[in-house]
C-alpha positions as CSV (number, residue, x, y, z in Angstrom):
1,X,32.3,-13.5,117.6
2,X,34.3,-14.2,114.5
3,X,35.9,-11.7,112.2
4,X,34.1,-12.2,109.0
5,X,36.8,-10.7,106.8
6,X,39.4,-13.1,107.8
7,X,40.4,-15.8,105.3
8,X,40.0,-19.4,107.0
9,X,43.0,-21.8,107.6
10,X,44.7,-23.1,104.5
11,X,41.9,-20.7,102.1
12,X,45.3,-18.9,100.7
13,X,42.6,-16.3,100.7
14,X,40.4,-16.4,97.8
15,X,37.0,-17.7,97.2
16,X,37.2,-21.6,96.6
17,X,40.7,-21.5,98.3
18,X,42.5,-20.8,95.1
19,X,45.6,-18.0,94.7
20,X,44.5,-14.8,93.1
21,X,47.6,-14.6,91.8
22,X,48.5,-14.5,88.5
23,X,49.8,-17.5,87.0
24,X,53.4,-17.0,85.5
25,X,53.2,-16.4,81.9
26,X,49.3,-15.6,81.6
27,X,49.9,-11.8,81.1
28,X,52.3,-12.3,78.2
29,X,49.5,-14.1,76.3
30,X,46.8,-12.0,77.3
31,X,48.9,-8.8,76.1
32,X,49.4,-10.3,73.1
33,X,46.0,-11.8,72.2
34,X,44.9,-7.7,72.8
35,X,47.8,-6.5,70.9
36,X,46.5,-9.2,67.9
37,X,42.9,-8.0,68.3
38,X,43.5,-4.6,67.9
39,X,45.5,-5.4,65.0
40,X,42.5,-6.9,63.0
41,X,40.6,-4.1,60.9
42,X,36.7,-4.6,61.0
43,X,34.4,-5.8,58.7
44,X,31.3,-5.0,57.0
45,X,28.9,-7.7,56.1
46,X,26.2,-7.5,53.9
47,X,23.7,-10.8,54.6
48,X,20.9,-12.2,52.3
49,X,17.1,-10.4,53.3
50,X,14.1,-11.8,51.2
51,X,13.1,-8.3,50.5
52,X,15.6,-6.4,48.6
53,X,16.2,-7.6,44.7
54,X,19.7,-8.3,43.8
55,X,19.6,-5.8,40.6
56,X,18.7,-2.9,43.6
57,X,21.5,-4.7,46.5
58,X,24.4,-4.1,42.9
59,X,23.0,-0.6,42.8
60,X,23.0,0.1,46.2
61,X,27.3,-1.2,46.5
62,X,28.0,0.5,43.2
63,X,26.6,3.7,44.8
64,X,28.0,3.3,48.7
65,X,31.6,1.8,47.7
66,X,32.0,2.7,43.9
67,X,32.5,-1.1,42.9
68,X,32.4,-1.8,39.4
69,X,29.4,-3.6,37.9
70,X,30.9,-6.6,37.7
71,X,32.6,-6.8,41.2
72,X,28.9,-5.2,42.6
73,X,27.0,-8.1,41.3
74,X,30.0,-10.7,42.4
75,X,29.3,-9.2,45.5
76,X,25.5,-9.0,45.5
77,X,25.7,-13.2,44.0
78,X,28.1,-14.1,47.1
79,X,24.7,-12.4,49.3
80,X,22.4,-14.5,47.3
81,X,24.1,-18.0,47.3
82,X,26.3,-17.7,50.5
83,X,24.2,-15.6,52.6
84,X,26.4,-12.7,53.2
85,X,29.4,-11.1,52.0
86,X,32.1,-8.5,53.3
87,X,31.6,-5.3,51.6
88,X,33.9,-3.2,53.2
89,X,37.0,-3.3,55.5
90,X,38.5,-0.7,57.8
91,X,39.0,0.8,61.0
92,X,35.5,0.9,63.6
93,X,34.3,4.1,62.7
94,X,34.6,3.5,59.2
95,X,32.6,0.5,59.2
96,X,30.5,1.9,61.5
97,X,29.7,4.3,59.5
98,X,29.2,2.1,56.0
99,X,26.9,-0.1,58.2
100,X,25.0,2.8,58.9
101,X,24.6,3.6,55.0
102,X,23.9,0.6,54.3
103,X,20.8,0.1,57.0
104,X,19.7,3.8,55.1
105,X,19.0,1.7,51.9
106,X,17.2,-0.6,53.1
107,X,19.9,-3.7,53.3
108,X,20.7,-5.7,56.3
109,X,24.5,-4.9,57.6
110,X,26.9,-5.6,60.7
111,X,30.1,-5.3,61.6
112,X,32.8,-7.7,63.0
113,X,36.1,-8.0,63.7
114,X,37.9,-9.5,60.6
115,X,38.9,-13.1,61.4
């Protein structure tokens, strides 16, 4: 019989033969690729829906965010010709929670990291 938990000859004991070591250097760069992505605040994007009218999406960011007319419809014309537009920045739970209101009026909304 053969011990099924030994690692065959010249396997350096992982699955394929390959070291499950970590490579020197690799945890510097993951640390700081996390260290960068917590960095980055979210996002909330607004994107274009053929349902809502764009004199109701300018009411509905005036009222949620307290943008002016002017940067409201900016905003709202970004939706229109772009396809989306970010509404709103901050930590999660504040975007969260402006994506939420936003889905309450009627408007389609998500969240992303900023990039």
């Amino acid at each position: 019989m053969t011990d099924s938990s030994a690692a065959a000859p010249g396997s350096a004991g992982g699955p394929g033969g390959g070291s499950t070591a970590a490579q020197p250097g690799t945890s510097a760069v993951l640390e700081r690729r996390t260290d960068e992505a917590i960095d980055k605040p979210w996002v909330t994007v607004v994107w274009d829906d053929p349902v809502n009218l764009m004199s109701y999406v300018t009411f509905v960011l005036r009222k949620l965010f307290g943008y002016s007319t002017d940067k409201a419809k900016e905003l709202m014309m970004q939706v229109h010709t772009e396809g989306k537009a970010v509404v709103s920045t901050g930590d999660r739970d504040k975007v969260e929670g402006d994506v939420r209101k936003l889905h309450a009026a009627g408007l389609w909304a998500t969240m992303q990291r900023d990039s």
